[in-house]
C-alpha positions as CSV (number, residue, x, y, z in Angstrom):
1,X,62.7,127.6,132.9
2,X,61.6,124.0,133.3
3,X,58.3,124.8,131.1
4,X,58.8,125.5,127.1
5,X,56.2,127.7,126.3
6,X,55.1,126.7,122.5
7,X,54.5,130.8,121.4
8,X,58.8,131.3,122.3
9,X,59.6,128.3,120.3
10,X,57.7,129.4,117.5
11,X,59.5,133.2,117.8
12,X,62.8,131.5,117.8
13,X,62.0,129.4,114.3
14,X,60.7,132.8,112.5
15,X,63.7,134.3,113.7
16,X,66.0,132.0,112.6
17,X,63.7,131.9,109.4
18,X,64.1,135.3,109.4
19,X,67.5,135.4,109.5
20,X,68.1,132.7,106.9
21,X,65.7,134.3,104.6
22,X,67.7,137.7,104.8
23,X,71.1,135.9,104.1
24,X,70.1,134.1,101.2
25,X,68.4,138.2,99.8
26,X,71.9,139.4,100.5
27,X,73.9,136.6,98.5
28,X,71.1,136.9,95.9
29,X,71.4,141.0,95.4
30,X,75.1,140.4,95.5
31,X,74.8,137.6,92.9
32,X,72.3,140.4,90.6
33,X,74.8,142.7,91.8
34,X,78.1,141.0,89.4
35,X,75.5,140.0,86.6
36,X,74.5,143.8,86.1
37,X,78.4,144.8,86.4
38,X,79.3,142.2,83.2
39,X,76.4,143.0,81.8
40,X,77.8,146.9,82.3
41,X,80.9,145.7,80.9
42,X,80.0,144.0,77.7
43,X,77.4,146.8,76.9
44,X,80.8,149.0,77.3
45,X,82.9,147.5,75.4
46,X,81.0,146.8,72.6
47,X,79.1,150.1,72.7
48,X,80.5,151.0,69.1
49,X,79.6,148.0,67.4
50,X,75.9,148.2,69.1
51,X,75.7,151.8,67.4
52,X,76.9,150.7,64.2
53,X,74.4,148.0,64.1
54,X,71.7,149.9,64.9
55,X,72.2,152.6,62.2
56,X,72.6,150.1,59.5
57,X,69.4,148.7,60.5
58,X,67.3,150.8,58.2
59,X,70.4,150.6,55.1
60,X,69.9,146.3,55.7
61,X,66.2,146.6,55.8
62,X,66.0,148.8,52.6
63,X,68.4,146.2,50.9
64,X,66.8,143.0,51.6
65,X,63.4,144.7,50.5
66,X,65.3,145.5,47.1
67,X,66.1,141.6,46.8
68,X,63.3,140.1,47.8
69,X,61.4,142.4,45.0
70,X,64.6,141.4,42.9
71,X,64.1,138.2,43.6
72,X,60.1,137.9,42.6
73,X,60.9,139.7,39.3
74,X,63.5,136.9,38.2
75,X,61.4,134.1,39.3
76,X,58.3,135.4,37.3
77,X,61.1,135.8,34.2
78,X,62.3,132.2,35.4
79,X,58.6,131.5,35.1
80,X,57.8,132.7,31.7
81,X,60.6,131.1,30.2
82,X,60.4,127.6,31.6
83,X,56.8,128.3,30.2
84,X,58.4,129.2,26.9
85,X,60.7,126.3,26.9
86,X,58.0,123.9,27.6
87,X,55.9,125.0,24.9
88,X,58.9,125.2,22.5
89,X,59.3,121.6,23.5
90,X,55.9,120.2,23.1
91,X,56.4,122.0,19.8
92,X,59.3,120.3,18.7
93,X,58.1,117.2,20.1
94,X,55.1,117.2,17.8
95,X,56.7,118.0,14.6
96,X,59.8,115.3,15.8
97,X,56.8,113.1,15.9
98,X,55.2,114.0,12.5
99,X,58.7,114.0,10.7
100,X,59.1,109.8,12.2
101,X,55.8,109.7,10.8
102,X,56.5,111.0,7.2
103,X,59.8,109.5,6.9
104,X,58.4,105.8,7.9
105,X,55.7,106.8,5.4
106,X,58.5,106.9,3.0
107,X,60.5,104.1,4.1
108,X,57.2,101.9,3.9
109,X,56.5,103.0,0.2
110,X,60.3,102.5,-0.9
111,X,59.8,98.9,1.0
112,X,57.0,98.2,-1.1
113,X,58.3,99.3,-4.7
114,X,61.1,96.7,-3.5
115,X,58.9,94.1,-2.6
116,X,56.7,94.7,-6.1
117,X,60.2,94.9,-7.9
118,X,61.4,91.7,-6.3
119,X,58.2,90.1,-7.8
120,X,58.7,91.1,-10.9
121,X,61.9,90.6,-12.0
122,X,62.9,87.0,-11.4
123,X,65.0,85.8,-9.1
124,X,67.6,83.6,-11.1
125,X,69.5,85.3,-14.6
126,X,69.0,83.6,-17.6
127,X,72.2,83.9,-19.5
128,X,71.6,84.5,-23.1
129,X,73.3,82.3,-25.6
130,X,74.8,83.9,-28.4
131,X,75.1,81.8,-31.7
């Protein structure tokens, strides 16, 4: 046995490969093994609520159609009336405008019949003497 022949090393590696390989498969099916037995156990436990869930699916679905159509209906409304508040708006805004406009009209035309007045009438009285 003085002679290693190379083809019985490489048997013993692939066997020890071998058996390396088929430990770590066992502490892997062992490990998938307890993940599938919690998973077991939390599907179990909260079987009820799972049901539940899944029939209200259709009653949550038909709801959150009904407010998202909800929902579009008011923000068209919402729409038209910020449109109708902006016109209003502009509206006023004009006739605001025009009203400044007459009333400095006025104030101009009283401001000149003062001026024109002021002219007229002289400035100092003469006080009349009575004999």
């Amino acid at each position: 046995m003085d002679n290693i022949v190379w083809t019985d090393v490489g048997q013993i590696v692939l066997i020890v490969l071998g058996i390396v390989a088929c430990v770590y498969l066992i502490i892997l099916i062992n490990n998938l093994n307890k993940s599938i037995a919690k998973i077991k156990t939390i599907l179990d436990e909260n079987e009820v609520n799972i049901n539940q869930a899944l029939k209200d699916i259709p009653v949550v679905t038909k709801n959150l159609i009904e407010i998202s159509e909800t929902a579009k209906k008011e923000v068209k409304s919402v729409e038209y009336a910020i449109s109708s508040v902006s016109e209003t708006v502009s509206t006023t805004a004009a006739a605001a405008g025009a009203f400044k406009n007459n009333v400095l009209d006025k104030i101009k035309t009283v401001v000149r019949f003062i001026e024109i007045a002021r002219f007229i009438i002289p400035k100092g009285k003469k006080k009349l003497k009575l004999k």
